[in-house]
N, CA, C and O of each residue as an XYZ file, in Angstrom:
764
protein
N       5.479     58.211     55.788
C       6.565     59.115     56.067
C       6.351     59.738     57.438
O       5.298     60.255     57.812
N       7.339     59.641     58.059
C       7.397     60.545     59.662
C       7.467     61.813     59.630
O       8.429     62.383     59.116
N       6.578     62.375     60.112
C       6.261     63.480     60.019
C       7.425     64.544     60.688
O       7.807     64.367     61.845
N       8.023     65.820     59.732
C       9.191     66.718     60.171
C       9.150     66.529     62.159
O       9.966     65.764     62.672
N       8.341     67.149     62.876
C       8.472     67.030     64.068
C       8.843     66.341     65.019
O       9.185     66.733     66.135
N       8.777     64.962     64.494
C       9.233     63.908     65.210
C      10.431     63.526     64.512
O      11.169     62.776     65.150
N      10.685     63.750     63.732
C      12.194     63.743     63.198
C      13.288     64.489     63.792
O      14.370     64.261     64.332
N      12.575     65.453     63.475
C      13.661     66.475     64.465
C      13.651     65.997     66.040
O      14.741     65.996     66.613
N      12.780     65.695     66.585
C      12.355     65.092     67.995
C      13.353     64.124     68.158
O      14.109     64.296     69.114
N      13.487     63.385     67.620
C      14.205     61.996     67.361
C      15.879     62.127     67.152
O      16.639     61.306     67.665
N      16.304     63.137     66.423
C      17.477     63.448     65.711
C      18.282     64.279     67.200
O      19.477     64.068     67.405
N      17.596     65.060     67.996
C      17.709     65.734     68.440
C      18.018     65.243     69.853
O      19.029     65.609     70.454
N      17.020     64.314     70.418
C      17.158     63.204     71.594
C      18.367     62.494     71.257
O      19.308     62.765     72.002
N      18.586     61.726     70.415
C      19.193     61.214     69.851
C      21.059     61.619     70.026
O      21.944     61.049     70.664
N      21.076     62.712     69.235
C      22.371     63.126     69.853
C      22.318     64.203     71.198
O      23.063     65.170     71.354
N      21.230     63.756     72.110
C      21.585     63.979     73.224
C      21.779     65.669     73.951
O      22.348     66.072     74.966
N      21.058     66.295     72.944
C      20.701     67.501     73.275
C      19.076     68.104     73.938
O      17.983     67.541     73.999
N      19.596     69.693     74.432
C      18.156     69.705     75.117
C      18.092     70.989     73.657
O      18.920     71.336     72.815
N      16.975     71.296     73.889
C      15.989     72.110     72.743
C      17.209     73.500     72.980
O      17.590     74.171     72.020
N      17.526     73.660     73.914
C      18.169     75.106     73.948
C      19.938     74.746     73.754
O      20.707     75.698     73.887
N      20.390     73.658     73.507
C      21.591     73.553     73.263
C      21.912     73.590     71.983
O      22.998     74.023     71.599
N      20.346     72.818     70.634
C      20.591     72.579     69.786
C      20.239     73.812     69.106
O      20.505     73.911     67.908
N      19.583     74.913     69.822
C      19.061     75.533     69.359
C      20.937     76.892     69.440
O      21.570     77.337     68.483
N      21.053     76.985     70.126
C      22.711     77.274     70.219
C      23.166     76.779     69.262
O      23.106     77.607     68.353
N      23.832     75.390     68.762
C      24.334     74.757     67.563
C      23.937     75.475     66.245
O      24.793     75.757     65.406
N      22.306     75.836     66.039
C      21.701     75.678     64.834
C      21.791     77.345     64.922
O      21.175     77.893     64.008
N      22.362     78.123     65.734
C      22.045     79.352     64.886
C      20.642     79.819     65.503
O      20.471     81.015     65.267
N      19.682     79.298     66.154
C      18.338     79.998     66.418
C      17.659     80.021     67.557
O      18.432     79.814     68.492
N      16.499     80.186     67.923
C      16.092     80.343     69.293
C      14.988     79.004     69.868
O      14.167     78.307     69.272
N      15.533     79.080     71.592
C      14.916     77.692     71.452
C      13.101     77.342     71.464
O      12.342     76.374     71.512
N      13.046     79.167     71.368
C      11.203     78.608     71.239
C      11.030     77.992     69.720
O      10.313     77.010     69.528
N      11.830     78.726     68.533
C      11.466     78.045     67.213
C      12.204     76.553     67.173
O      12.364     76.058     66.058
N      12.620     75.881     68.239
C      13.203     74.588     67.642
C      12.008     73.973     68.625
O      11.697     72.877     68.161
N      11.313     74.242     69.678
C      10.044     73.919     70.546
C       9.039     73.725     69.906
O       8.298     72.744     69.981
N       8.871     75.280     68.764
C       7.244     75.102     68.079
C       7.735     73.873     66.682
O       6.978     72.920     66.499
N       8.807     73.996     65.933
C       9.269     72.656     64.946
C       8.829     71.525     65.425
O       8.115     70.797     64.735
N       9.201     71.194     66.723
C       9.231     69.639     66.979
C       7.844     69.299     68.143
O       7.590     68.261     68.754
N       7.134     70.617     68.130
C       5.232     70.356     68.470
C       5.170     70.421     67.077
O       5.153     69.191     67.073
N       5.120     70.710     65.861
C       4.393     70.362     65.049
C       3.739     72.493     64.598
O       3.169     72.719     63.530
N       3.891     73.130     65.169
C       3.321     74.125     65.159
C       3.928     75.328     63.708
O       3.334     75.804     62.740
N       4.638     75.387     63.959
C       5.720     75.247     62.577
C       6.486     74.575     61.744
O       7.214     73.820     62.389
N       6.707     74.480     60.305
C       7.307     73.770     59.007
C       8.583     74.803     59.139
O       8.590     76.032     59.220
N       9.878     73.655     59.130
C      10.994     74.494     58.743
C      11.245     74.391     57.535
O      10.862     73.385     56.938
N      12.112     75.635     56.717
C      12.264     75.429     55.636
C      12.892     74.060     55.244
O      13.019     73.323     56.222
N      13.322     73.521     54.050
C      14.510     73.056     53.893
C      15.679     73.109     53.922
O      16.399     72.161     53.610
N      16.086     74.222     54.299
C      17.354     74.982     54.577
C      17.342     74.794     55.987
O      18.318     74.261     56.516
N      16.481     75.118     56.584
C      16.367     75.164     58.043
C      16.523     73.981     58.315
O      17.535     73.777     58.987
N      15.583     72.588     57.924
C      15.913     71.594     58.984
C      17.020     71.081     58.370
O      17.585     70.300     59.135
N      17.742     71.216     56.993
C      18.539     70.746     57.187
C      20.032     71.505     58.273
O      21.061     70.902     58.577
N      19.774     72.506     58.532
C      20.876     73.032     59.347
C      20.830     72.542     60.104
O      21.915     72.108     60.492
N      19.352     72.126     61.107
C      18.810     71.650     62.276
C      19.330     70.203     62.404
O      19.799     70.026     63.528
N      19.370     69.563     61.941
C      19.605     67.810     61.834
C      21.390     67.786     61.471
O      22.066     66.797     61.753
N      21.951     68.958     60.851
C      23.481     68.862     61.398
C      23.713     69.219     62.387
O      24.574     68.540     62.946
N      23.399     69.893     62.849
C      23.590     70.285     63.945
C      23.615     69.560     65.231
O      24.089     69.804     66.341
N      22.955     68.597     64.718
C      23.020     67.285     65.845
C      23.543     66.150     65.391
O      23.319     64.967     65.648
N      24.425     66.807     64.530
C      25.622     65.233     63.802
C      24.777     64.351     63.089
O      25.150     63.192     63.273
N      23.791     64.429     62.350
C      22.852     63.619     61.230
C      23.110     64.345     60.373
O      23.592     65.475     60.449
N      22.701     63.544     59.163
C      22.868     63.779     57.395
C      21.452     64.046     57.676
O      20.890     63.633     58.691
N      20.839     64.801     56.685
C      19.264     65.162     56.180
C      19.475     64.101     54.625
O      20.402     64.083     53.816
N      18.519     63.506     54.666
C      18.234     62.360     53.587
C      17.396     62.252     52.573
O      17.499     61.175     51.987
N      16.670     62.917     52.189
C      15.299     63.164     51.436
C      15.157     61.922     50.030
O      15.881     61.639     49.076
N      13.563     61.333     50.639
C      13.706     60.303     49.400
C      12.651     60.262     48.366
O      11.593     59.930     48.900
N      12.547     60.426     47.358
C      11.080     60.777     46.226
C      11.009     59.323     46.113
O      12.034     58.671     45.913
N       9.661     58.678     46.249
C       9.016     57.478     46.147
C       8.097     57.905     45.247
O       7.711     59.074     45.260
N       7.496     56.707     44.074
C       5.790     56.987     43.503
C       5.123     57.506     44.316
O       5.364     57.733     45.502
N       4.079     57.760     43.590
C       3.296     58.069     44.334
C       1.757     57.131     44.183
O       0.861     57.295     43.356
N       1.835     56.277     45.130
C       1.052     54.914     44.888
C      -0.601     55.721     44.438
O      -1.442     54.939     43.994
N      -0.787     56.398     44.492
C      -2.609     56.703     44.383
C      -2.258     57.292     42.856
O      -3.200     58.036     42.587
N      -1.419     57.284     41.866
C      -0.541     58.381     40.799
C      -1.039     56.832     39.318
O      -0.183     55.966     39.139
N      -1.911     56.781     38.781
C      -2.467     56.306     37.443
C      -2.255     56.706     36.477
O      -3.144     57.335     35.902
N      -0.857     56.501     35.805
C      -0.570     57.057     34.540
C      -0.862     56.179     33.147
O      -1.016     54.958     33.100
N      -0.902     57.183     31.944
C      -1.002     55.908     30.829
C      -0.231     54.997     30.679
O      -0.730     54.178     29.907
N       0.725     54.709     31.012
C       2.335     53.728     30.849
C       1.681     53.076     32.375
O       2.467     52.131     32.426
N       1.021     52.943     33.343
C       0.494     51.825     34.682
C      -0.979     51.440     33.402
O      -1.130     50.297     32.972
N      -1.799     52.478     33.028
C      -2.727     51.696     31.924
C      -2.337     50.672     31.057
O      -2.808     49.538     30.970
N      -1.309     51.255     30.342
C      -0.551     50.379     29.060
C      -0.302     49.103     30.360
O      -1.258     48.343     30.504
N       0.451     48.960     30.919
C       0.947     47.729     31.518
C      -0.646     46.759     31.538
O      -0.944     45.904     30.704
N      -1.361     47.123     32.539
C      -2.737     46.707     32.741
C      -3.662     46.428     31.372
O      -4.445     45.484     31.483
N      -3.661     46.968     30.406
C      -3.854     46.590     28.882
C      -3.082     45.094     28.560
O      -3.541     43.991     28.266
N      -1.922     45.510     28.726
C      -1.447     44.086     28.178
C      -1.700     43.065     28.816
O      -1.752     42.032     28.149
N      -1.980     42.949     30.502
C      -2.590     41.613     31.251
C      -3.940     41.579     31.330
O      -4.415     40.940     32.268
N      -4.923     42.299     30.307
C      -6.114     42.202     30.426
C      -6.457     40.896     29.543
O      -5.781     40.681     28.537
N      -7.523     40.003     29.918
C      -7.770     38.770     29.281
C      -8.348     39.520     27.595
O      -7.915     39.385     26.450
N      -9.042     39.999     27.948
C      -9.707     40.627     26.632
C     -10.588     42.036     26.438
O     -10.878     42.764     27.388
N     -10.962     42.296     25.067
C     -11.400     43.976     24.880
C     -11.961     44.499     25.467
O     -11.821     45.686     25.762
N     -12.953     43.596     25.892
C     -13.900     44.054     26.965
C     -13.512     45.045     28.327
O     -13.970     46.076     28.819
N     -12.201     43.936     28.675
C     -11.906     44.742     30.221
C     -11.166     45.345     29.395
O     -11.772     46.357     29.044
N     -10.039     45.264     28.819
C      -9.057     46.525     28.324
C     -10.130     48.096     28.108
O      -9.816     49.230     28.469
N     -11.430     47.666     27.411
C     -11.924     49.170     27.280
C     -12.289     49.471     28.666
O     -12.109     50.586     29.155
N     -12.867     48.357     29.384
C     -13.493     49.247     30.733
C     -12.157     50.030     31.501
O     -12.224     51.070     32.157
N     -11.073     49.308     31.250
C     -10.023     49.846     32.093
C      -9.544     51.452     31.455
O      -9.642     52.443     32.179
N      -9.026     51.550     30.022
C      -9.201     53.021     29.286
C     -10.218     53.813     30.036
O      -9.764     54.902     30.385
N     -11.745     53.552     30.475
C     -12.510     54.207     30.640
C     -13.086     54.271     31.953
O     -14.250     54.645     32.101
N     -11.925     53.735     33.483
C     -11.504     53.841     34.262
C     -10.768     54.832     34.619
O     -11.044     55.548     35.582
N      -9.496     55.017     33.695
C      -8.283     55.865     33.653
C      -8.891     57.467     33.054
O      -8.323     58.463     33.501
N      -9.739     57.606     32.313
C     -10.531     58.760     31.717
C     -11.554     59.300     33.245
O     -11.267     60.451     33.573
N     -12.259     58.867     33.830
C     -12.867     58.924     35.156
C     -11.888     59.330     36.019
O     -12.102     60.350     36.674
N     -10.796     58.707     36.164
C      -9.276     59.063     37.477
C      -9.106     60.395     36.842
O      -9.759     61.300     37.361
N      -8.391     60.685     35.863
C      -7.982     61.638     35.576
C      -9.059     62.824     35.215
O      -8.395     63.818     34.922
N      -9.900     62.994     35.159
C     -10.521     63.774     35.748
C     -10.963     64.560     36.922
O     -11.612     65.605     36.890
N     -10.399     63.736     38.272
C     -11.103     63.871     39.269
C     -10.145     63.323     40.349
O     -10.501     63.318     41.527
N      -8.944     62.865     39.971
C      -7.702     62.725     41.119
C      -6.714     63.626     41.371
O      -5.783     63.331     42.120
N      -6.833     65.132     40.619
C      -6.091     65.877     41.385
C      -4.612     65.900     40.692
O      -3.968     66.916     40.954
N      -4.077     65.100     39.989
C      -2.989     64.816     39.794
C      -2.556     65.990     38.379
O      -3.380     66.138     37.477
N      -1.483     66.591     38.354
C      -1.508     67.292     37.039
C      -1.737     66.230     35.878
O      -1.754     65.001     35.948
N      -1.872     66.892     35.027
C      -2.791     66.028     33.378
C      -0.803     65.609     33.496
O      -0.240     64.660     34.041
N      -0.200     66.873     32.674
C       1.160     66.210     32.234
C       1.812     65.234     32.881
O       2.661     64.622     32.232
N       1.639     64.955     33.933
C       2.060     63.894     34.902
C       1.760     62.610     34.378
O       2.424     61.579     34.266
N       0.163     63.041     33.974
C      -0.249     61.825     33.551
C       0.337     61.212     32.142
O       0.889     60.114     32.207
N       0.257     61.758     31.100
C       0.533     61.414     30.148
C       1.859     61.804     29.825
O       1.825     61.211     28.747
N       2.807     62.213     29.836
C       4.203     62.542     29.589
C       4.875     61.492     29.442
O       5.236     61.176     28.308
N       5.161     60.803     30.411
C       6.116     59.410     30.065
C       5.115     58.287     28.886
O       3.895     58.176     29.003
N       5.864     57.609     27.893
C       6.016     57.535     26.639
C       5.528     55.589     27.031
O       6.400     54.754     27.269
N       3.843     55.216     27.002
C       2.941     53.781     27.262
C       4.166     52.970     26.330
O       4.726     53.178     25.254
N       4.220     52.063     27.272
C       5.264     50.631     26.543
C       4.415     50.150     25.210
O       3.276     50.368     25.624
N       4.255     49.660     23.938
C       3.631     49.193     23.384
C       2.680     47.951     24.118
O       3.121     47.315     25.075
N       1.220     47.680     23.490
C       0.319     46.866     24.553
C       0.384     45.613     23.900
O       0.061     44.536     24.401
N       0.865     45.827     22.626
C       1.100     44.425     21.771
C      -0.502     44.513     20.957
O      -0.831     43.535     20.286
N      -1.162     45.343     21.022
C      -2.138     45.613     20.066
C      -2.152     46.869     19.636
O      -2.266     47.838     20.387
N      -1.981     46.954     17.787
C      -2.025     48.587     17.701
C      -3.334     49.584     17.721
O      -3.404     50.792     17.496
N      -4.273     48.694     18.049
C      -5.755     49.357     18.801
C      -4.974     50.430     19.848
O      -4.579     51.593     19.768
N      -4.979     49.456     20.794
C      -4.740     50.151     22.078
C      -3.438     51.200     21.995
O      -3.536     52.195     22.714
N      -2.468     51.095     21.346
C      -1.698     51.785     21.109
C      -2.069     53.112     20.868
O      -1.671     54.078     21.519
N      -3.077     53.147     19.624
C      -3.484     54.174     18.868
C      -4.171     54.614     20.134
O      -3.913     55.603     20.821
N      -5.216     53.573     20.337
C      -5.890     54.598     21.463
C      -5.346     55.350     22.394
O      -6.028     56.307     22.759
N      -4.217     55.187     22.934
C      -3.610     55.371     24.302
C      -3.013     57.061     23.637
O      -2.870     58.006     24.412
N      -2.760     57.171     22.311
C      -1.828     58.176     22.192
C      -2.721     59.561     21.788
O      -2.366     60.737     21.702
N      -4.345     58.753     21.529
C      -5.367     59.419     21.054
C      -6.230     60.562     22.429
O      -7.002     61.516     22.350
N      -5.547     59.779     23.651
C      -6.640     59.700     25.034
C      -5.323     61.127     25.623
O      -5.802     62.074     26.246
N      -4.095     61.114     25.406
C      -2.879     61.696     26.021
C      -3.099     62.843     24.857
O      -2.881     63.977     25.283
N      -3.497     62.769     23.438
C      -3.478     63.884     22.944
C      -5.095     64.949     23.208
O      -5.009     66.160     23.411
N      -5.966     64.475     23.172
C      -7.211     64.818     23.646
C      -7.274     65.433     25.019
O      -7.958     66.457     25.011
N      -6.793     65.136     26.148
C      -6.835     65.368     26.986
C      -5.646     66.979     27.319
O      -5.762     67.950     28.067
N      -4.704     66.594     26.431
C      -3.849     67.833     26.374
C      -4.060     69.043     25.742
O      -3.524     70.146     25.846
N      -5.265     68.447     24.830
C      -5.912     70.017     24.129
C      -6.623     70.545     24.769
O      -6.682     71.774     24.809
N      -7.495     69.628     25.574
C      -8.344     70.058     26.087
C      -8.329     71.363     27.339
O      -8.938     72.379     27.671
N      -7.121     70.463     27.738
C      -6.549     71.294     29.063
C      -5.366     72.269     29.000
O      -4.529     72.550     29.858
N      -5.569     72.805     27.462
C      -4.702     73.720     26.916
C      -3.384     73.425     26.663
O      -2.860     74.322     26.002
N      -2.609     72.475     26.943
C      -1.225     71.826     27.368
C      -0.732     71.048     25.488
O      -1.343     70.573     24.530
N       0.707     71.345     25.869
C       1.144     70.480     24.269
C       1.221     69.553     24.772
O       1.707     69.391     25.892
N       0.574     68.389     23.778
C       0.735     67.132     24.222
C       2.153     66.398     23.681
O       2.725     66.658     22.622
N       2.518     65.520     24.582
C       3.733     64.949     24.874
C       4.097     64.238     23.477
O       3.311     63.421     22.997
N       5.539     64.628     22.712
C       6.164     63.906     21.437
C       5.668     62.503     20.522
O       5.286     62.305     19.368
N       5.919     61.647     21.783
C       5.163     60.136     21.650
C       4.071     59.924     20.895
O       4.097     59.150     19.938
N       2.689     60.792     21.362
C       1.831     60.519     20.519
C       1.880     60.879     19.104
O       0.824     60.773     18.480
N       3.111     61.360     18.379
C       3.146     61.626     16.901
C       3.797     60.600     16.222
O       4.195     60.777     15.070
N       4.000     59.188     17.012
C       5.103     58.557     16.408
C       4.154     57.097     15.840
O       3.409     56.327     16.446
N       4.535     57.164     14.608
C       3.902     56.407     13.709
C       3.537     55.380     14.080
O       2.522     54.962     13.522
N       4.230     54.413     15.277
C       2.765     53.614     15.518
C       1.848     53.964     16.360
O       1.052     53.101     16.732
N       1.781     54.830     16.680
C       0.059     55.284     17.416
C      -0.884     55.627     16.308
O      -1.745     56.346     16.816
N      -1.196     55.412     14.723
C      -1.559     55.747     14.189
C      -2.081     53.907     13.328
O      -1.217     53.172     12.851
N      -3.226     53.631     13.331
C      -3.787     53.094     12.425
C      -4.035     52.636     11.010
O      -4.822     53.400     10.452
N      -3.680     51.775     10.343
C      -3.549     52.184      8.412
C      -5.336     51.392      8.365
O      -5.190     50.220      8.019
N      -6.382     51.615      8.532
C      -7.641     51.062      8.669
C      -8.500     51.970     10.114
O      -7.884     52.578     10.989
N      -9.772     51.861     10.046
C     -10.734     52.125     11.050
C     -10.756     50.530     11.702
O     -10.852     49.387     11.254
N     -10.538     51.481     13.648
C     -11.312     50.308     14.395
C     -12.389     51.203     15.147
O     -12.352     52.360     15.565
N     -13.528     50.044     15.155
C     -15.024     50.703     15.236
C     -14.783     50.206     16.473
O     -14.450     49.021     16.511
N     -14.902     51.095     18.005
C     -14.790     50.090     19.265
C     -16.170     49.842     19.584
O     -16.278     49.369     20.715
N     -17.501     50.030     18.850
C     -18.030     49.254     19.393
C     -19.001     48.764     17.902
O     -19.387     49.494     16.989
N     -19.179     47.406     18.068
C     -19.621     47.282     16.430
C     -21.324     47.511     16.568
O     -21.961     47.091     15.603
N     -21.926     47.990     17.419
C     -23.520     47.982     17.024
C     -23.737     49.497     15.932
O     -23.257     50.626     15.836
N     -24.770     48.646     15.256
C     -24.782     49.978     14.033
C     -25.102     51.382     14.549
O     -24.515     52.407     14.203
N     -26.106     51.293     15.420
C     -26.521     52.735     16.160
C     -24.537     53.818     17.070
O     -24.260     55.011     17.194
N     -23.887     52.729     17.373
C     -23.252     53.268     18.041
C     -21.982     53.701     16.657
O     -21.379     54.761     16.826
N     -21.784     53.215     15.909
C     -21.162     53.332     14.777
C     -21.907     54.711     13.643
O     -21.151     55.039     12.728
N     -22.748     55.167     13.679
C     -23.333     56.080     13.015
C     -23.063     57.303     14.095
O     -22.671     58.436     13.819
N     -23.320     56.864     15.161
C     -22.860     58.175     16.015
C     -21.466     58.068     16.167
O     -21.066     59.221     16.000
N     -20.601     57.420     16.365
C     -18.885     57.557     16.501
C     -18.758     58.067     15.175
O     -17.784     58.820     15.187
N     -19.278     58.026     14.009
C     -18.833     58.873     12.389
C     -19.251     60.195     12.589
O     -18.779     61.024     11.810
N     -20.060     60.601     13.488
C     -20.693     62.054     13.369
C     -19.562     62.751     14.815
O     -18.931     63.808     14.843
N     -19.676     61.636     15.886
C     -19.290     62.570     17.067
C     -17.667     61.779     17.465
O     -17.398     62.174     18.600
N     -16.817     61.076     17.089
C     -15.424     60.817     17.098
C     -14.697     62.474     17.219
O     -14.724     63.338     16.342
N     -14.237     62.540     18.222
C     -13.182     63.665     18.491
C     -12.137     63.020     17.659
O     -11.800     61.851     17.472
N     -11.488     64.891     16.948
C     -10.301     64.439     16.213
C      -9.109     63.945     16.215
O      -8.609     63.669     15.124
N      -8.278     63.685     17.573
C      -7.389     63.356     18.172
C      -7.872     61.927     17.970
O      -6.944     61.168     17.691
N      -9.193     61.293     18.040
C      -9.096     59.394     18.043
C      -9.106     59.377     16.344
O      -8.259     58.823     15.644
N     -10.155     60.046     15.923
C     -10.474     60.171     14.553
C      -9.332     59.769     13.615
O      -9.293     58.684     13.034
N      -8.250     60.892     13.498
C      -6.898     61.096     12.589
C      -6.120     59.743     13.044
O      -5.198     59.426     12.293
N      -6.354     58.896     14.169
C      -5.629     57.636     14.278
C      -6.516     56.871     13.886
O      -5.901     55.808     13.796
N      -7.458     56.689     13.614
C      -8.756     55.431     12.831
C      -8.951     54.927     14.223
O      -8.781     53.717     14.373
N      -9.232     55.544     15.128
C     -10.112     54.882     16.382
C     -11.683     55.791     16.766
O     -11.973     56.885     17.250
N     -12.393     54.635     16.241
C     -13.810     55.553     15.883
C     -14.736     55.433     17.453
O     -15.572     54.561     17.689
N     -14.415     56.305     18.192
C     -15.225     56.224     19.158
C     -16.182     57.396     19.800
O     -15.589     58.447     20.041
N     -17.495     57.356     20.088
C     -17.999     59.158     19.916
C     -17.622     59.284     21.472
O     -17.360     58.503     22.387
N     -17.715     60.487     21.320
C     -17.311     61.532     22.181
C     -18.153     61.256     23.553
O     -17.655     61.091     24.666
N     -19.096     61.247     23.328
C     -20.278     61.227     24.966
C     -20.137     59.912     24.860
O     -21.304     59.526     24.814
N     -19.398     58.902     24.786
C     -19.054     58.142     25.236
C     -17.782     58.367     26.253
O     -17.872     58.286     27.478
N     -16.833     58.602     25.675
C     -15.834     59.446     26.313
C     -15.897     59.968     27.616
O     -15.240     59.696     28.621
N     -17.019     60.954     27.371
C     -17.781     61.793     28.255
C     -18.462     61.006     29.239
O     -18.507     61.642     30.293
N     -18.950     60.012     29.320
C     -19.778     59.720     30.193
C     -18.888     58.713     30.823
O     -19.405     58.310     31.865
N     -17.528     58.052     30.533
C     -16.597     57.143     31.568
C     -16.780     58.302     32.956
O     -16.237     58.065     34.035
């Protein structure tokens, strides 16, 4: 994205004005349309858009993703082209690591409603990881995860060694637990 200053720089050359003509047009003075287009001041939104009519342009504003933005529904997708459990868990426990530590609000993350993965493992899990994470961080977690297929009719043990299975029965947080996804916690903890 081009940065406000050179926009206005551009908009402004463009229809052929000097800083103190447009600054006449726009209502203001031409040192604040000088420090805008060095970069030294942010106009409001009100402001540049007055500023950019003022020189016969539309103001355009466009919301794109936000490509660095890892939500459970980009997980869910990546679940379903994973060859097998293996990477599907490393990838869950990829997305548990991001969201911790990318800055991004939690609800962002989990709010929009994971496509089914075509396994009701991962399903369950996905709605288990969006509700956990929303308690945690004080937040109601998003509708979706109450809807009957995120929920299990059997236990899946995600990892079958007996040692790790005696501890997922003692340390399974209740959010995986109540869906039959038996996985302990400092596992969790340590993605």
């Amino acid at each position: 994205m081009e940065p406000l200053c050179d926009v206005l720089r551009a908009v402004r050359a463009g229809a052929g004005l000097t800083q103190a003509e447009l600054a006449e047009l726009a209502a203001t003075s031409q040192s604040a349309i000088a420090a805008y287009e060095m970069g030294a001041r942010e106009p409001t939104l009100a402001v540049l858009n007055r500023l950019v009519r003022a020189t016969g342009h539309a103001l355009d504003l466009l919301a794109e993703p936000d490509p660095d933005l890892f939500r459970l529904t980009d997980l869910a997708a990546e679940i379903i082209d994973a060859p097998d459990d293996a990477v599907r868990l490393r990838l869950v426990f990829e997305f548990l690591r991001a969201a911790a530590s990318d800055g991004h609000p939690l609800r962002v993350l989990v709010a929009p409603e994971p496509a089914p993965t075509g396994d009701p493992r991962f399903d369950a899990l996905l709605a288990a990881i969006a509700e956990d994470l929303c308690v945690h961080a004080g937040i109601r977690p998003p509708a979706w995860v109450h809807d009957d297929s995120r929920f299990l009719a059997g236990l899946w043990w995600v990892s079958d060694l007996p040692a790790a299975r005696a501890s997922a029965l003692v340390h399974t947080p209740a959010s995986y637990r109540r869906r039959g996804v038996m996985l302990d916690r400092h596992d969790l903890e340590a993605a």
